[in-house]
VOPAGU-2260 file (C-alpha; in pm, 1 decimal, decimal comma):
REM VOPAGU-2260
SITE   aa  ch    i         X         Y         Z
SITE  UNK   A    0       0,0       0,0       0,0
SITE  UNK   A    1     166,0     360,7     -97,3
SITE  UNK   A    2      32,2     679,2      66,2
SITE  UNK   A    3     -22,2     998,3    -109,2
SITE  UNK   A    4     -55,3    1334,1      75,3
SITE  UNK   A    5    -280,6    1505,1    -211,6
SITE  UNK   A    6    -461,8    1470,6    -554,1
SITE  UNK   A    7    -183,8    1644,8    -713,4
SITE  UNK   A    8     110,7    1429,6    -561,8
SITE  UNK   A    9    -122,7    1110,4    -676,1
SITE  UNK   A   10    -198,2    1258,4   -1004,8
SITE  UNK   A   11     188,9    1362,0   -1110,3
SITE  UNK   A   12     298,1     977,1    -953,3
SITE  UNK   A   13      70,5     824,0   -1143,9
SITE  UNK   A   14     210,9     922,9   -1475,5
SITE  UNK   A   15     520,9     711,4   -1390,9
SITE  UNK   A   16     325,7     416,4   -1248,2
SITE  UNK   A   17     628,8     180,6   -1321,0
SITE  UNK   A   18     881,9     403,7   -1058,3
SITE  UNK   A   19     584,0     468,5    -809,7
SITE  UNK   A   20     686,3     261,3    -561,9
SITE  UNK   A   21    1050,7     392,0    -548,5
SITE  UNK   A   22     958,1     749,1    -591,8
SITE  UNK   A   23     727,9     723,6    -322,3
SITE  UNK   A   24     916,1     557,2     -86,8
SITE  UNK   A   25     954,9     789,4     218,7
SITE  UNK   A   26     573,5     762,6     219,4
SITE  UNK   A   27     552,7     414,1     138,8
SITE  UNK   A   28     306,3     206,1     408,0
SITE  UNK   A   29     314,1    -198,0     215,0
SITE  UNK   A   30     362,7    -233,8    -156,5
SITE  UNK   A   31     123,0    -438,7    -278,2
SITE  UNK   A   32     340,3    -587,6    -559,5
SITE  UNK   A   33     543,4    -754,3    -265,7
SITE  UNK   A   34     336,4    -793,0      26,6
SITE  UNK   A   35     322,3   -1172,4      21,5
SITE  UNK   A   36     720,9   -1174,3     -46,7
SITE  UNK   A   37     760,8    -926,8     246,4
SITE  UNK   A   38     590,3   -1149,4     451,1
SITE  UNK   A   39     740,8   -1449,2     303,6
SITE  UNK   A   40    1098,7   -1328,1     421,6
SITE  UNK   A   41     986,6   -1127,1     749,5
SITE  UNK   A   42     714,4   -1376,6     919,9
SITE  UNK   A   43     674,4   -1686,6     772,2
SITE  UNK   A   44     819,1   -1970,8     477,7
SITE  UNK   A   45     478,6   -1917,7     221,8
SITE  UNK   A   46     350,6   -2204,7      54,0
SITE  UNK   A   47     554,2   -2398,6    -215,7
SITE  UNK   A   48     342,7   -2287,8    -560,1
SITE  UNK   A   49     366,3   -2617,7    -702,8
SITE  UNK   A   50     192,0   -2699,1    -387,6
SITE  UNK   A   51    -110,7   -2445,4    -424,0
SITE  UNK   A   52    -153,1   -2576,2    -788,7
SITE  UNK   A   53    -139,6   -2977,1    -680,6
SITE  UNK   A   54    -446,0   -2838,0    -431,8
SITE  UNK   A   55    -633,9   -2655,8    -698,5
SITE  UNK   A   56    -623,2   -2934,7    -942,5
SITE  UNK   A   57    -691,8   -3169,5    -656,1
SITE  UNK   A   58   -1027,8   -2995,2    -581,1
SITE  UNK   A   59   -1117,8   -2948,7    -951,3
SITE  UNK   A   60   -1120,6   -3308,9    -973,0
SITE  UNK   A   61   -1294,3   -3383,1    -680,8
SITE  UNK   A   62   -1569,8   -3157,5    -784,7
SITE  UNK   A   63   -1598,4   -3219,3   -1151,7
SITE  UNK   A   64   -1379,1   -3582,8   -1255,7
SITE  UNK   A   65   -1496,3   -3557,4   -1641,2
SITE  UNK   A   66   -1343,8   -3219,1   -1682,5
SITE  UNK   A   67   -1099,5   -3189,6   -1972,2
SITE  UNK   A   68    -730,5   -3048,2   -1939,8
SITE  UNK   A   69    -855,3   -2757,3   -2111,9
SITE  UNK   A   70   -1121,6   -2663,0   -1894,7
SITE  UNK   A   71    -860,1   -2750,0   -1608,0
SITE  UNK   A   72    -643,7   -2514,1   -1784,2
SITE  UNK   A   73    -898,5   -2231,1   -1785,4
SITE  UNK   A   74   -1005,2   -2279,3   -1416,3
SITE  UNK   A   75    -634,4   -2292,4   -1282,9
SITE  UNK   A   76    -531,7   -2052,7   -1495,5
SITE  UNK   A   77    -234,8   -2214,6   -1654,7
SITE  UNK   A   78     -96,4   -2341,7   -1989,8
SITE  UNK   A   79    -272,4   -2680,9   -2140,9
SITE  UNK   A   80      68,4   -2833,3   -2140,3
SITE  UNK   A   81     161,9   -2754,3   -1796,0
SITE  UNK   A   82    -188,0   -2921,4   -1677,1
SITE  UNK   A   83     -98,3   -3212,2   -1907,8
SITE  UNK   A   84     240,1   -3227,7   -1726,4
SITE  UNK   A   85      91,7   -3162,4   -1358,4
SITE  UNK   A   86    -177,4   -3468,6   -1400,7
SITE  UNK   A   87      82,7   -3720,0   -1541,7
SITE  UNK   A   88     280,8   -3629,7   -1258,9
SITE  UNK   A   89       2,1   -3662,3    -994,2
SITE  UNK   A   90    -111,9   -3944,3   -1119,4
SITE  UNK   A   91     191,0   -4114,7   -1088,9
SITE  UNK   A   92     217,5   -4058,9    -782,9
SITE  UNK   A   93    -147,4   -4244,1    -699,2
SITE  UNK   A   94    -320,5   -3945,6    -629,5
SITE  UNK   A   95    -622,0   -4022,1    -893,6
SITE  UNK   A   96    -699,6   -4253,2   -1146,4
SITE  UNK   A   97    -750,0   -4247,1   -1532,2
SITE  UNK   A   98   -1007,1   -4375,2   -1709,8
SITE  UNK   A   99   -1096,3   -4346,5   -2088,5
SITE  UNK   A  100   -1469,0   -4274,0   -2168,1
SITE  UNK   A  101   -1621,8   -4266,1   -2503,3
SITE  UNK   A  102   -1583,1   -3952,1   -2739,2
SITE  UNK   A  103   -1183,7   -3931,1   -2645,4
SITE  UNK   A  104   -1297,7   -3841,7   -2272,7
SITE  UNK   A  105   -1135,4   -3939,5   -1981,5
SITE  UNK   A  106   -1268,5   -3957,4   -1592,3
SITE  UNK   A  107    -997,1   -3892,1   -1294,6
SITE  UNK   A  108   -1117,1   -4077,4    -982,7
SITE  UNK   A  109    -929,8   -3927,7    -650,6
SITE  UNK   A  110    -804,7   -4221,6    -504,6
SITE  UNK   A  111    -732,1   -4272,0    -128,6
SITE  UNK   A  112    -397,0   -4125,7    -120,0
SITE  UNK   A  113    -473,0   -3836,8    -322,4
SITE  UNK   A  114    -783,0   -3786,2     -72,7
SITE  UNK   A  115    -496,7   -3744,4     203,7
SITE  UNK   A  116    -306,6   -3581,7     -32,9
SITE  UNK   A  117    -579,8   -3291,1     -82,9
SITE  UNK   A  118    -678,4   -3259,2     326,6
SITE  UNK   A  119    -294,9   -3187,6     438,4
SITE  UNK   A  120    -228,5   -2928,6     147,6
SITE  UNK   A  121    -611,1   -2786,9     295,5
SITE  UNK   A  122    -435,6   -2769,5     593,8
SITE  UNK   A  123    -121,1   -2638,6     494,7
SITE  UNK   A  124    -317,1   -2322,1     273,5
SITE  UNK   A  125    -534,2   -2245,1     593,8
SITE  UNK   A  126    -234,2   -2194,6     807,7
SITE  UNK   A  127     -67,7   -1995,8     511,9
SITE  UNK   A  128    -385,4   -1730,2     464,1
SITE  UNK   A  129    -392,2   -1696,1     857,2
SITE  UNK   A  130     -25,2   -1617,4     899,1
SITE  UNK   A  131     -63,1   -1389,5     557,3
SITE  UNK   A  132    -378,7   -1236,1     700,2
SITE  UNK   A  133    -246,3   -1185,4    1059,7
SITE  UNK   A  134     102,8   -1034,7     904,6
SITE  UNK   A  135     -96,6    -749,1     721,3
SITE  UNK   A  136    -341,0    -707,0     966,0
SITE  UNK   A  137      41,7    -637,5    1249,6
SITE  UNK   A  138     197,4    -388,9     938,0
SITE  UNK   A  139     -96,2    -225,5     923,3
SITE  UNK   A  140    -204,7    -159,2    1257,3
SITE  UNK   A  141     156,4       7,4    1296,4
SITE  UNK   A  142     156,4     252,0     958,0
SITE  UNK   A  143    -224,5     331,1    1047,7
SITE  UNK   A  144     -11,1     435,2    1389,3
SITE  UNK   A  145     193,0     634,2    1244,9
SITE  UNK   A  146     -65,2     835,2    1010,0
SITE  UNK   A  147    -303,5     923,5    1342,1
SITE  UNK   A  148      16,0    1052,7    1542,1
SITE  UNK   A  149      48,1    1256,5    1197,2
SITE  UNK   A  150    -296,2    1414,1    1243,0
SITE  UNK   A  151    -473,9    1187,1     911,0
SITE  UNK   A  152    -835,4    1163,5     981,6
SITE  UNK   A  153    -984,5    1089,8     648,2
SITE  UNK   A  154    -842,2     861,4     335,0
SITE  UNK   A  155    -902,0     735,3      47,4
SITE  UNK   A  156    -859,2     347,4     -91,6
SITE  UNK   A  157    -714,8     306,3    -439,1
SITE  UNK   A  158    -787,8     -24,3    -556,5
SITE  UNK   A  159   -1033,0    -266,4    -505,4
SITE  UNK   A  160    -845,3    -597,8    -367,2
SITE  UNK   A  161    -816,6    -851,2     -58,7
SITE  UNK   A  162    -542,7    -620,1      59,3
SITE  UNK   A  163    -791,2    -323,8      59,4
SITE  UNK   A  164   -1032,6    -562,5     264,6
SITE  UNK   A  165    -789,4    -619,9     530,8
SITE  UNK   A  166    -706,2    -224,7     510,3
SITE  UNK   A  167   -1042,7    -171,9     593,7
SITE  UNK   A  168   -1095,9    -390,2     902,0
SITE  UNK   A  169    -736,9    -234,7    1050,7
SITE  UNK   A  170    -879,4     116,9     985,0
SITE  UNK   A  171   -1197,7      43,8    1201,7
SITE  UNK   A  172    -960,1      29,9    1533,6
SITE  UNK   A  173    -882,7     353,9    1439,8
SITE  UNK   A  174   -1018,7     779,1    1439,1
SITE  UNK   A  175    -932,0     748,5    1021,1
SITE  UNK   A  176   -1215,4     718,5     801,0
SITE  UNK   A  177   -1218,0     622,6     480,1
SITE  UNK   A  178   -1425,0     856,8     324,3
SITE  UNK   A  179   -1412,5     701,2     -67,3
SITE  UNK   A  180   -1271,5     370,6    -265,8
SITE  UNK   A  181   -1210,0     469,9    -577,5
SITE  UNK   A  182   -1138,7     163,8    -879,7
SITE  UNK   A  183   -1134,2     264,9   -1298,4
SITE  UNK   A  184   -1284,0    -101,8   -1327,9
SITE  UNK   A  185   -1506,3    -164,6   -1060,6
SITE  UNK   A  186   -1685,5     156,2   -1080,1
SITE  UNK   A  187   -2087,6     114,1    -957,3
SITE  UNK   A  188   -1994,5    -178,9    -769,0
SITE  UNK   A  189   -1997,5    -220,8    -372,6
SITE  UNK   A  190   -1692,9    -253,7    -105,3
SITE  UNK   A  191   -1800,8    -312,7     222,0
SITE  UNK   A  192   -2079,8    -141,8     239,7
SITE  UNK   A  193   -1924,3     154,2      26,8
SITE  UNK   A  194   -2024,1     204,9    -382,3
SITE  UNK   A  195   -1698,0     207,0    -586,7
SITE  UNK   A  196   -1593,0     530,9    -751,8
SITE  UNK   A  197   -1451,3     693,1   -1067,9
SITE  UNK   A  198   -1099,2     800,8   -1010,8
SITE  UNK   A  199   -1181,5    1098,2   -1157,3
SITE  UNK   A  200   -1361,2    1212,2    -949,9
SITE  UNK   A  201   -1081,2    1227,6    -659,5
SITE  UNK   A  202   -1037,9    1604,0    -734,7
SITE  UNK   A  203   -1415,2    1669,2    -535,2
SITE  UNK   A  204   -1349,4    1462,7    -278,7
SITE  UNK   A  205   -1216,9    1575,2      89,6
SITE  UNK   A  206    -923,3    1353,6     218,1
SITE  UNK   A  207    -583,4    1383,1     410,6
SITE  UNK   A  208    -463,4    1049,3     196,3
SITE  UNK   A  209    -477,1     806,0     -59,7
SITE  UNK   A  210    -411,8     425,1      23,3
SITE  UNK   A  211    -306,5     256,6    -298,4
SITE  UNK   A  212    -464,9     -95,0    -226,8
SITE  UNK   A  213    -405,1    -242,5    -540,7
């Protein structure tokens, strides 16, 4: 999350999105490109990513075993050959079963093992969103801190996101109110309560800060 004292600082940062970050940096309160690494390499080891996929595809195939590697590709959001190469691997390893079914099909049955398989990676991804969760909820209790000691009363949340979720929860044990969230693609839509604005229309609105909660 980056901070912004006024429309004008926001507006002149934006226009060299790519060096915000660094530019910014004295007012800098939790990037959001590198929150989960921060918190990878300050609080906790994060969850192996071919482990988060082996889950994913686990579940898919729990829920749905006639689903083809392309619609496995489209829900897990990964190449077709990748998939291919992630269920040959899995089911090498006994975690399902192949079976051919008419019209160049196949069904995966979960087998046993992969059942096991599936509840400790469950497990494992629980305890990862908690310590992820409980990390950002800690960084941001402090910087929130630090911006009432500096006299902020009222912000503004740029970006509509899990991060700006958490954000919001943190700011309750606060005096800050957010007054606005403000998202160019989730305009007309509701946040917590709150209708999603325009960024253009920033320039009206009545605020100390802007949260970049991307």
């Amino acid at each position: 999350m980056v901070i912004y004292n006024s429309y004008v600082t926001y507006r002149a940062e934006l226009l060299c999105l790519a060096k915000l970050f660094f530019l910014a940096k004295p007012l800098s309160t939790f990037p959001p490109s590198s929150i989960k690494k921060q918190l990878a390499l300050n609080i906790f080891q994060p969850m192996d990513t071919q482990d988060i996929r082996t889950l994913k595809l686990l579940e898919e195939i729990d829920k749905d075993y006639t689903q083809s590697q392309r619609d496995l590709s489209s829900k897990l959001d990964i190449s077709l050959g990748l998939v291919n190469s992630f269920v040959k691997r899995l089911a090498n390893k006994g975690y399902f079963k192949i079976t051919a079914l008419p019209k160049n099909r196949v069904k995966y049955i979960l087998t046993p093992k992969g059942a096991m398989e599936k509840t400790r990676l469950t497990y494992q991804y629980l305890q990862y969103s908690f310590e992820l969760y409980r990390g950002a909820r800690r960084n941001l209790q402090k910087h929130f801190n630090e911006l009432v000691a500096q006299g902020v009363k009222r912000v503004v949340f740029y970006g509509v996101s899990e991060i700006a979720e958490i954000a919001y929860i943190s700011l309750q044990e606060t005096a800050i109110k957010m007054v606005a969230i403000v998202d160019e693609k989730r305009v007309g839509k509701i946040f917590l309560g709150n209708v999603v604005k325009d960024p253009n229309l920033l320039g009206s609105l009545s605020f100390d800060r802007i949260l970049i909660t991307w």
